[in-house]
LUMNU-818141 format. One line per field, with one value per residue: chain; x, z, y of N, C-alpha, C, O in turn. Coordinates in Angstrom, 3 decimals, decimal comma, padded with zeros to 6 digits. Layout:
chaine: c(A_...)
n_u: c(X_...)
n_w: c(Z_...)
n_v: c(Y_...)
ca_u: c(X_...)
ca_w: c(Z_...)
ca_v: c(Y_...)
c_u: c(X_...)
c_w: c(Z_...)
c_v: c(Y_...)
o_u: c(X_...)
o_w: c(Z_...)
o_v: c(Y_...)
//
This chain:
chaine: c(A_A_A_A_A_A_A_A_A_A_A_A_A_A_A_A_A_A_A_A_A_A_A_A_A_A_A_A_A_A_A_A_A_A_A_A_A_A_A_A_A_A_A_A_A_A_A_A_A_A_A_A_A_A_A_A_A_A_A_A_A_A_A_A_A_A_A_A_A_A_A_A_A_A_A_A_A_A_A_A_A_A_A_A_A_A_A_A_A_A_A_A_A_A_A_A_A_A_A_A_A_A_A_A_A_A_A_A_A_A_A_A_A_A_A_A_A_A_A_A_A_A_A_A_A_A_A_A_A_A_A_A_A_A_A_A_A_A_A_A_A_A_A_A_A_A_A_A_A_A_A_A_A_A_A_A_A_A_A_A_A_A_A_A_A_A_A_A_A_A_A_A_A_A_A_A_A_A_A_A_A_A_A_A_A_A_A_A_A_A)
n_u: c(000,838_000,261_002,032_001,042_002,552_003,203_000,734_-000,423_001,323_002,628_002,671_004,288_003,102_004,080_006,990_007,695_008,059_008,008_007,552_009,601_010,430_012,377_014,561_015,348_017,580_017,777_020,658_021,921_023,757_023,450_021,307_022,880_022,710_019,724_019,096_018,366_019,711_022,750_025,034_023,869_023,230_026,074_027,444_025,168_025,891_028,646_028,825_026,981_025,512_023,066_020,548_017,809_015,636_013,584_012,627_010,815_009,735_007,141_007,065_004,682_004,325_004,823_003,449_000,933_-001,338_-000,684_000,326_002,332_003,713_005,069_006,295_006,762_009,362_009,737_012,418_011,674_013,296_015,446_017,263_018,616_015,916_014,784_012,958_013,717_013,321_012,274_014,423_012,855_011,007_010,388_008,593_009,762_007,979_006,366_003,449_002,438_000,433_000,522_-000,525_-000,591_-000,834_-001,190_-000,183_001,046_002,141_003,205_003,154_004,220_003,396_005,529_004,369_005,100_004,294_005,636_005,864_004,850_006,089_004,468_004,336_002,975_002,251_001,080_-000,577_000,307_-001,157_-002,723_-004,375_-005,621_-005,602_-003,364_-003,531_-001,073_-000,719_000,300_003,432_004,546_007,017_007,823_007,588_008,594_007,897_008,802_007,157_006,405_007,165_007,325_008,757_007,339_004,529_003,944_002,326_003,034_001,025_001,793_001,697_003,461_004,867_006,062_008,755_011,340_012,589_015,200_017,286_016,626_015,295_017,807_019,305_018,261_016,378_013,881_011,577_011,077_010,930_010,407_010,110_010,302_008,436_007,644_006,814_005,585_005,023_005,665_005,849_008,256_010,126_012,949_014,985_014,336_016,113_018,648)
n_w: c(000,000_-000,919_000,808_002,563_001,279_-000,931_-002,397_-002,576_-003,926_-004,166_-006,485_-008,506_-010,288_-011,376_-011,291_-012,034_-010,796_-008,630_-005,194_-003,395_-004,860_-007,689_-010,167_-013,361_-014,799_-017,978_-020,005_-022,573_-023,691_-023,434_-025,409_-027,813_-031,214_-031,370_-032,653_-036,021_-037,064_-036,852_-036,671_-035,441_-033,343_-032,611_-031,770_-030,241_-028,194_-027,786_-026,570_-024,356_-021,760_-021,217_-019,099_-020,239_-020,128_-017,026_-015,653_-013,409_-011,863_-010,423_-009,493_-008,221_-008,178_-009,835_-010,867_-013,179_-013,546_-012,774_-012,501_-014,064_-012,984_-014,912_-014,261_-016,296_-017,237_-019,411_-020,491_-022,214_-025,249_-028,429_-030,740_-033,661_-035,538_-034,420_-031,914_-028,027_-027,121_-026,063_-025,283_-026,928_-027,430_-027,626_-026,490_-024,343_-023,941_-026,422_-027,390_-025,192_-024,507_-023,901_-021,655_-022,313_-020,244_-020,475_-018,280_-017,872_-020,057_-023,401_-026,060_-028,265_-029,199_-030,995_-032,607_-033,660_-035,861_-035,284_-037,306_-039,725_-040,058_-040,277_-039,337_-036,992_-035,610_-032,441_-030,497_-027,369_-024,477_-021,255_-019,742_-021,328_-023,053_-024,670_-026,405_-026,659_-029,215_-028,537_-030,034_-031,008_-031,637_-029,566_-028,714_-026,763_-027,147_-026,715_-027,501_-026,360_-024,542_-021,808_-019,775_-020,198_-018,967_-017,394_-017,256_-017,472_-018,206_-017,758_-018,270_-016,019_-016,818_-019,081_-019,856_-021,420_-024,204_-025,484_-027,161_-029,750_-030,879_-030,653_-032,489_-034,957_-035,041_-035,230_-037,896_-038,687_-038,487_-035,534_-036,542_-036,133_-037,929_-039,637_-036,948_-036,264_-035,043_-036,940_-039,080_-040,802_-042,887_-041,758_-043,905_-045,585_-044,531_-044,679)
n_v: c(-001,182_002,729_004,907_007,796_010,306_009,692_009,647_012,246_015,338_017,910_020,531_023,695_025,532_027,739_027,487_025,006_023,130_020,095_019,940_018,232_016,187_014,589_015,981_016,841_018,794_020,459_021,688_023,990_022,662_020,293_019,564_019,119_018,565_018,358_020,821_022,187_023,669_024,251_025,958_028,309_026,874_026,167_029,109_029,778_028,447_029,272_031,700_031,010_028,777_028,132_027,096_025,480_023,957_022,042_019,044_017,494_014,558_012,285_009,124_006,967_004,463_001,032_-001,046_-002,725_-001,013_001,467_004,979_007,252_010,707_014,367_017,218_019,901_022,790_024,697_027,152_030,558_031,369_031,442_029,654_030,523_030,216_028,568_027,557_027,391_023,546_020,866_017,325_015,389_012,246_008,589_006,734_004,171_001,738_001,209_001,627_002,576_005,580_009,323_011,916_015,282_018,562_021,840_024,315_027,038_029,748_029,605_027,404_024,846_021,255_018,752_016,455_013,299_009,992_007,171_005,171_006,100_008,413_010,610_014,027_016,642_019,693_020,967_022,617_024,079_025,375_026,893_025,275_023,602_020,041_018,057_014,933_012,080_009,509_006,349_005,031_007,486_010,017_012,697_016,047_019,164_022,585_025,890_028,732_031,547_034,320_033,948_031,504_028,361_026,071_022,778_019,720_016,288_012,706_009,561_005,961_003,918_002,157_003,406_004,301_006,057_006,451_007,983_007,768_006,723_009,163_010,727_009,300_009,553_012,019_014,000_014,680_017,403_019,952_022,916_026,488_030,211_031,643_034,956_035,907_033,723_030,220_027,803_024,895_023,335_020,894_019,428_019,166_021,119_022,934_022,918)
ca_u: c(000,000_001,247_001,835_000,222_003,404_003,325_-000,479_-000,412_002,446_002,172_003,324_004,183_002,994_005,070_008,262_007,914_008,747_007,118_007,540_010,121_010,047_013,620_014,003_016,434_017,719_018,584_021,104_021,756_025,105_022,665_020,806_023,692_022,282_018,419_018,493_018,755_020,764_023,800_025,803_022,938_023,540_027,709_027,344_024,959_026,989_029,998_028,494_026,604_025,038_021,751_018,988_016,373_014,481_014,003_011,567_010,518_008,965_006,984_006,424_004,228_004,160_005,891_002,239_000,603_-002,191_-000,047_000,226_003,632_003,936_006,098_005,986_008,033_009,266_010,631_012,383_011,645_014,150_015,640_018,526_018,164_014,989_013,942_012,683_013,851_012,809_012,692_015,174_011,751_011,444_009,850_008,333_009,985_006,908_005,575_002,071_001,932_000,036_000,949_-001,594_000,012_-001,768_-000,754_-000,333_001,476_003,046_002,570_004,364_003,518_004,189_005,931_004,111_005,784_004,365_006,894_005,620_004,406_006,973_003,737_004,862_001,957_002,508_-000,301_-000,606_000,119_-001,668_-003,071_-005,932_-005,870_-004,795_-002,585_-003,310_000,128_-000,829_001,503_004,423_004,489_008,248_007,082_009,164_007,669_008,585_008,099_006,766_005,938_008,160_007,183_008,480_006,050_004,811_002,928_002,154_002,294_000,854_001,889_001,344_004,181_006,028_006,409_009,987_011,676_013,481_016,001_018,358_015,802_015,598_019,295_019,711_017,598_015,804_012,645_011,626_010,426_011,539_008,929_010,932_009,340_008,506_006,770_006,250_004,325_005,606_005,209_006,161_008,760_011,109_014,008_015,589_014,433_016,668_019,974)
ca_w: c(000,000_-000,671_001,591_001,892_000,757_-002,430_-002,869_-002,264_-004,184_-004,669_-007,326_-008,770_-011,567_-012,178_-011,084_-012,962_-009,443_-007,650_-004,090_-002,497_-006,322_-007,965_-011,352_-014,146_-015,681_-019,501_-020,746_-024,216_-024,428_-023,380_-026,884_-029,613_-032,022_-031,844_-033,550_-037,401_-037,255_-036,263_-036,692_-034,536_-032,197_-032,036_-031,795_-028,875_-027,077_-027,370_-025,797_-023,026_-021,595_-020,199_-018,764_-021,388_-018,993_-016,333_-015,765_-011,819_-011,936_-009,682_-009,887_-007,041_-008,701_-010,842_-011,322_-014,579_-013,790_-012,616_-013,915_-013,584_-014,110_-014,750_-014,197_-017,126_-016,897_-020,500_-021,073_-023,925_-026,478_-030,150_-031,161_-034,480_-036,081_-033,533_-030,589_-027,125_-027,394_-025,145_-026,201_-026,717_-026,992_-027,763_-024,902_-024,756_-024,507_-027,790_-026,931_-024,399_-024,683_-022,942_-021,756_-021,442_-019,945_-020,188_-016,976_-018,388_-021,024_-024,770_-026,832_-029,287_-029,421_-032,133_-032,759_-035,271_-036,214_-035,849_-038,601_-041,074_-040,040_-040,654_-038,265_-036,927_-034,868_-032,120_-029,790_-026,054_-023,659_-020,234_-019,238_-022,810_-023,133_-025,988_-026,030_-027,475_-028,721_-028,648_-031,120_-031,855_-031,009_-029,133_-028,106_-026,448_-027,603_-025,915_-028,444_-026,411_-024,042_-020,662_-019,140_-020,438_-017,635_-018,079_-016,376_-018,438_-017,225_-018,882_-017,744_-014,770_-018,048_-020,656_-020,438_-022,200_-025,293_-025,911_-027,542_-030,928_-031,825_-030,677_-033,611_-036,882_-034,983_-035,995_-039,672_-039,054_-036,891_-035,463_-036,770_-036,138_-039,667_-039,523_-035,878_-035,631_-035,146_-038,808_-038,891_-041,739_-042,655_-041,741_-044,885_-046,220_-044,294_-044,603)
ca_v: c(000,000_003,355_005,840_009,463_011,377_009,535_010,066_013,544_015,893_019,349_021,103_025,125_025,570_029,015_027,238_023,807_022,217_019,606_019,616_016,644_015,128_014,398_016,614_016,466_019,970_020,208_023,134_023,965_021,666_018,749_019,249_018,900_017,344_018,553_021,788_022,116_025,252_023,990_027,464_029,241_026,192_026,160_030,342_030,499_027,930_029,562_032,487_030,724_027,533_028,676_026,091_025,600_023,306_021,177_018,252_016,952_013,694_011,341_007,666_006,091_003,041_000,505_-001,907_-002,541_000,172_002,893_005,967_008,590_012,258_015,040_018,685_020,939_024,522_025,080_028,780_031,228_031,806_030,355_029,677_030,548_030,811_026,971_027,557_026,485_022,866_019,433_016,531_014,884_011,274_007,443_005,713_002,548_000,668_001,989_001,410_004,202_007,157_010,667_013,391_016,877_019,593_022,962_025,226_028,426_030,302_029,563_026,391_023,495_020,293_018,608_014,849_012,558_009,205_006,340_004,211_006,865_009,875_012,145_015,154_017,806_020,530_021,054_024,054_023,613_026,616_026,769_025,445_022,386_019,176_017,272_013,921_011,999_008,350_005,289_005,110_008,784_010,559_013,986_017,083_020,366_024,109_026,850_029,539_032,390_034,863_033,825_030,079_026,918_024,755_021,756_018,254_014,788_011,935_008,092_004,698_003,858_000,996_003,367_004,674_007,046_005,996_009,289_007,439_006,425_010,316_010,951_008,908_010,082_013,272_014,284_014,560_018,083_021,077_024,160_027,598_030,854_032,576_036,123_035,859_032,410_028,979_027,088_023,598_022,450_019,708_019,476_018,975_022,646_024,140_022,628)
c_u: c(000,886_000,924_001,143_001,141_003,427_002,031_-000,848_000,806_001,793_003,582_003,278_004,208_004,140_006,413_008,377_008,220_007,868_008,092_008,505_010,288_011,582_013,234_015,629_016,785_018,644_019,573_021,455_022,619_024,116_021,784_021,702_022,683_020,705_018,212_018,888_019,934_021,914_025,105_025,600_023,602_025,030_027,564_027,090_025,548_028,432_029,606_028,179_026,154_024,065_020,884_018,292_015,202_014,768_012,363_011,556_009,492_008,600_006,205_006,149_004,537_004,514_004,363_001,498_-000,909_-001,496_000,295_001,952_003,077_005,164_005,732_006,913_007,911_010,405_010,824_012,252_012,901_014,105_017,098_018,693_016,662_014,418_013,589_013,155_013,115_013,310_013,890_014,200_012,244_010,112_009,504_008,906_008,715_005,707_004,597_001,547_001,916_000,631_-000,147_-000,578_-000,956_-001,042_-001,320_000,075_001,969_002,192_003,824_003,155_004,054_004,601_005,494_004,874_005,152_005,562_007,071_005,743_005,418_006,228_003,983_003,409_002,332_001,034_000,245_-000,540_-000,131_-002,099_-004,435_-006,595_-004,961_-004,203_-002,453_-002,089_000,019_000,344_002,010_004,008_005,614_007,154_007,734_008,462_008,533_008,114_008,148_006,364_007,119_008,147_007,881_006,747_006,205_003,642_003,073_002,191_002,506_001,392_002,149_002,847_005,270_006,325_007,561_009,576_012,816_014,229_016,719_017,625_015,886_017,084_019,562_019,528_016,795_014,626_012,412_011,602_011,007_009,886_010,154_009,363_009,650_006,793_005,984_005,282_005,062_005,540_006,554_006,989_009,653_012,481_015,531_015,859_015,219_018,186_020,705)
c_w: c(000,000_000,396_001,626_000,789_-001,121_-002,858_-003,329_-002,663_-004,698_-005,395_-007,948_-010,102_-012,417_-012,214_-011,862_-011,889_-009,113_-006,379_-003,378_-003,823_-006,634_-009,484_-012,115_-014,992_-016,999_-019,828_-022,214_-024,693_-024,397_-024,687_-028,290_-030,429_-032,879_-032,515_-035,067_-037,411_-036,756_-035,843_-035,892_-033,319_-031,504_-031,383_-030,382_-027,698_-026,388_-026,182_-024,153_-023,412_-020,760_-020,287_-019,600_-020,685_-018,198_-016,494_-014,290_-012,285_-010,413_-009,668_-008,507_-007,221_-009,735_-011,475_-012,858_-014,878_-013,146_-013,083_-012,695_-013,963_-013,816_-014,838_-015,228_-017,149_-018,444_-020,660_-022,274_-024,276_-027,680_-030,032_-032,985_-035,008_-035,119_-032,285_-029,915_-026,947_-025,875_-025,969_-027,300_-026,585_-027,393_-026,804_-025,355_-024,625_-025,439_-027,743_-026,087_-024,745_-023,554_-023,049_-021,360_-021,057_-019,560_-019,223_-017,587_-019,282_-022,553_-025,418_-027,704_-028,924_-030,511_-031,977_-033,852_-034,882_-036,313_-036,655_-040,046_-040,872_-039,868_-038,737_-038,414_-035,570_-034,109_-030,879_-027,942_-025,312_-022,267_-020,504_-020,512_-021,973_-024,308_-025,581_-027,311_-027,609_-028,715_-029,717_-031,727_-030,640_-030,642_-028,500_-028,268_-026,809_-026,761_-026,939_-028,075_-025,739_-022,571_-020,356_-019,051_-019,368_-017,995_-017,078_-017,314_-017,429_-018,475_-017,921_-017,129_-016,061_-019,158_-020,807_-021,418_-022,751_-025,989_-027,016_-029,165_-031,592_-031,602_-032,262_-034,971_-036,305_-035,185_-037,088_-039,820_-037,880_-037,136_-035,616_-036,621_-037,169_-038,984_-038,283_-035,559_-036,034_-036,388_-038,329_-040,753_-041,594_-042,777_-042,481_-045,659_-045,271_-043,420_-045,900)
c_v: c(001,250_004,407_007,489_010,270_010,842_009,380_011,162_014,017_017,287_020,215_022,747_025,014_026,841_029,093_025,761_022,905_021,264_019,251_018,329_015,863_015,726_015,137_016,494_017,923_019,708_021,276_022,824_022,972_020,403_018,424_019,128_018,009_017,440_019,592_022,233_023,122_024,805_025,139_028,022_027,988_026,351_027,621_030,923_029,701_028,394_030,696_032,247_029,069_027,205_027,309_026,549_024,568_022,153_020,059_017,491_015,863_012,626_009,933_006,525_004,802_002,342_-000,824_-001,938_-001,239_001,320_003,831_007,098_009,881_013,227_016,624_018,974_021,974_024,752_026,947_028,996_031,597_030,993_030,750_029,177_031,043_029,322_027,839_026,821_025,234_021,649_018,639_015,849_013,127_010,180_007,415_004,084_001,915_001,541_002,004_002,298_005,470_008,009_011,862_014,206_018,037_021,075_024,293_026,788_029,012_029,850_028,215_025,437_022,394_019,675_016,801_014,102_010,973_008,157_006,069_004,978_007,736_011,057_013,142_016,328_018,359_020,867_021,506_023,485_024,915_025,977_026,554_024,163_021,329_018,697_015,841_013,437_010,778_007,608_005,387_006,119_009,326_011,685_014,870_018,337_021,467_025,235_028,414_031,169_033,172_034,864_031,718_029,074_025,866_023,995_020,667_017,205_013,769_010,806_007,447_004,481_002,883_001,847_003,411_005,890_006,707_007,820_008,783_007,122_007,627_010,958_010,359_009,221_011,503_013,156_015,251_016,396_019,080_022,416_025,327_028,747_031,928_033,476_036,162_034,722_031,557_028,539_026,124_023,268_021,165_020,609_019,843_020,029_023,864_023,742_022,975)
o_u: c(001,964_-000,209_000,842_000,714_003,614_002,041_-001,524_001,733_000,805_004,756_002,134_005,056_004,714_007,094_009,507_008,692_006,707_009,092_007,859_010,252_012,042_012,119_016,699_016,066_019,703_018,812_021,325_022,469_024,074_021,549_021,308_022,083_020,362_017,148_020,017_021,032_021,945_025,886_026,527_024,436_025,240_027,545_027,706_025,681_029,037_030,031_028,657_026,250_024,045_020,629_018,075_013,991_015,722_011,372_012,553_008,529_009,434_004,995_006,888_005,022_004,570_004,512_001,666_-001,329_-002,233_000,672_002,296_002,289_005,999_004,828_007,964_006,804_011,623_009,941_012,486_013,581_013,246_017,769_018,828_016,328_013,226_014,231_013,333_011,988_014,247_014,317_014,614_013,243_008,978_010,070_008,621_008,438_004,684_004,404_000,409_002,791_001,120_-000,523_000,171_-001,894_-000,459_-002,338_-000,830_002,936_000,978_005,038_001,928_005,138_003,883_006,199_005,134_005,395_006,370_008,126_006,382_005,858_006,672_003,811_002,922_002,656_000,006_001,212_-001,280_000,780_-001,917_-005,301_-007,791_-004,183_-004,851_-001,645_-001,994_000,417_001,414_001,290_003,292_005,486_006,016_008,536_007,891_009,758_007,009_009,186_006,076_008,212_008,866_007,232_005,720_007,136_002,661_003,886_001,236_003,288_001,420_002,662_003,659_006,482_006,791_007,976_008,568_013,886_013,675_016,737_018,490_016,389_017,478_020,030_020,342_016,524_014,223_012,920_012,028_011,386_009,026_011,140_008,165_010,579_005,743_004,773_004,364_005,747_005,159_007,589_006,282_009,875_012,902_016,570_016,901_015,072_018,647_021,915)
o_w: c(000,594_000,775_000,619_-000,259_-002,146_-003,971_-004,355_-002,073_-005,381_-005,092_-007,901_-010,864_-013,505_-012,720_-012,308_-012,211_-009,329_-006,431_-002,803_-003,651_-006,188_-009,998_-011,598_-015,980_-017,129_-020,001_-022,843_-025,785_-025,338_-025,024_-029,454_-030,143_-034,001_-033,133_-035,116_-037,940_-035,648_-034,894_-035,238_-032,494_-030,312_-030,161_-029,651_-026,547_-025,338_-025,033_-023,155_-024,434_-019,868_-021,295_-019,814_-020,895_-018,367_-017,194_-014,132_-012,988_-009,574_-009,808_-007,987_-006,326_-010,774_-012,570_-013,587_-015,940_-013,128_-014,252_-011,546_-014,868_-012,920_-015,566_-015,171_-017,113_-018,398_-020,847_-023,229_-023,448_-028,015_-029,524_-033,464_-034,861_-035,378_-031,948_-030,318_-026,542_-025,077_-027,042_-028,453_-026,014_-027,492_-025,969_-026,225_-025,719_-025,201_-028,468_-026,167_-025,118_-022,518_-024,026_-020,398_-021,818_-018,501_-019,315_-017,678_-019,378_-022,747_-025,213_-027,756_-028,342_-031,425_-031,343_-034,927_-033,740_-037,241_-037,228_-041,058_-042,005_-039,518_-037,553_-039,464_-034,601_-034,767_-030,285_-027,458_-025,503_-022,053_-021,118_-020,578_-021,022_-025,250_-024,747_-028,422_-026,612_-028,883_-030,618_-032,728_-029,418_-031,109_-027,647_-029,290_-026,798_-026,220_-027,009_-028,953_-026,209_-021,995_-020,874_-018,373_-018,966_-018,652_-016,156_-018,090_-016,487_-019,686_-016,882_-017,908_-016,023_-020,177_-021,756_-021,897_-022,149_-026,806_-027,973_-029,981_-032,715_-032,477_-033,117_-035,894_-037,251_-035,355_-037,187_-040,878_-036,727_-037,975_-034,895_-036,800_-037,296_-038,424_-038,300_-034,742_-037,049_-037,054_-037,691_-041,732_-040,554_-043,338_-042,098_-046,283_-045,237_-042,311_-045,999)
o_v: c(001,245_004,704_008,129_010,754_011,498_008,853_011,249_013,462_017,559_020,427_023,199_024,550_026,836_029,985_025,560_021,815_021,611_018,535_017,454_014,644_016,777_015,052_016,174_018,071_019,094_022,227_021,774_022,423_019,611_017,263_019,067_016,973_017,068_019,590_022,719_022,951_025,342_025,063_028,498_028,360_026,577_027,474_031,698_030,116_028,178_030,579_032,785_028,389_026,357_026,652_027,741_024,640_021,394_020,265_016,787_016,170_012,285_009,755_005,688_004,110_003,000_-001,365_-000,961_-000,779_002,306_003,747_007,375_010,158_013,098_017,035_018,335_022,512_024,924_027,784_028,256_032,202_030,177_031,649_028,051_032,219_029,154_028,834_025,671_025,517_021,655_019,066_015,727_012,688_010,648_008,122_003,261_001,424_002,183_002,980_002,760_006,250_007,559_012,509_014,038_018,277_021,308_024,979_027,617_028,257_029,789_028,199_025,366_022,403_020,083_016,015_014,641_010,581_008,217_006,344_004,690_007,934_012,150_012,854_016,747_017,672_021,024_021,029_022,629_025,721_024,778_027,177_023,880_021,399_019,154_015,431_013,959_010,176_008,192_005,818_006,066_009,257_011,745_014,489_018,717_021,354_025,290_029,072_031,982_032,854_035,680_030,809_029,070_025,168_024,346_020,739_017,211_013,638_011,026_007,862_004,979_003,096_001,336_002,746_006,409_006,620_008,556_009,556_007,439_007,621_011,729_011,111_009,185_012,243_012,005_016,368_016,859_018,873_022,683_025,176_028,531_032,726_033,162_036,378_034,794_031,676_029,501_026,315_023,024_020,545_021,620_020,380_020,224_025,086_024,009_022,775)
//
């Protein structure tokens, strides 16, 4: 049986924190690799190596109905014409879905299809959800000029397969043309 403290967690939404919960911070060196711009990427590294986000997670339970989640506090900027982005990521057990629910700020998420590749860009705000089904890579942006905070929940087995888009990326990057996110490939802009 579990105990209260892991029933009960309280979380800030305007800090990305949860409460007594273990969290993992990303900085920009931790993304080589994810942003097309590679120039814009070497450039603003040299300069600095600012937190682009962190992620606090808590997992009551390891059972086949259990569910995890994670708080995220992604900052605004680009590097380049991309936006500050997640690493994102597979679920190892490909079969698991992900709800996100957006607490603050303004961002998208970037879905990709394993099977098919088809890539769609779909809006993450306060107060919505984005449901993310099984075998679809997924990686959050933060699109506006305030810190994006959010909650996702997924089943206690899915994992997190990093290492699948470490390898080929995703097909499609979010750049911001004439002041609004717009979703291309990758490919148009190498």
């Amino acid at each position: 049986m579990l105990d209260l403290p892991q029933l009960i967690t309280r979380y800030e939404p305007e800090s990305g924190k949860i409460i007594g919960a273990p969290s993992v911070t990303r900085r920009l060196s931790d993304l080589r690799g994810c942003f097309a711009d590679t120039k814009a990427f070497e450039a603003a590294l040299a300069a600095d190596n600012p937190v682009l986000y962190r992620v606090g997670a808590v997992e009551p339970g390891v059972g086949a109905g259990d569910l995890h989640y994670g708080v995220g506090l992604l900052m605004p900027g680009r590097i380049g014409n991309e936006y500050y982005m997640t690493k994102g990521h597979l679920h190892s057990w490909r079969d698991a879905a992900e709800i996100y629910f957006g607490l603050t700020g303004e961002g998208v998420m970037l879905l990709e299809d394993e099977a098919s590749g088809e890539s769609r860009m779909v809006p993450l705000l306060p107060n919505q959800a984005v449901y993310v089904p099984g075998h679809t890579a997924h990686r959050t942006m933060n699109t506006g000029t305030t810190p994006l905070t959010y909650i996702g929940v997924y089943p206690a087995k899915a994992g997190h397969d990093y290492a699948a888009i470490a390898q080929k990326n995703f097909r499609c990057v979010v750049i911001e043309r004439n002041g609004r996110p717009t979703l291309v490939e990758r490919t148009q802009l190498t």
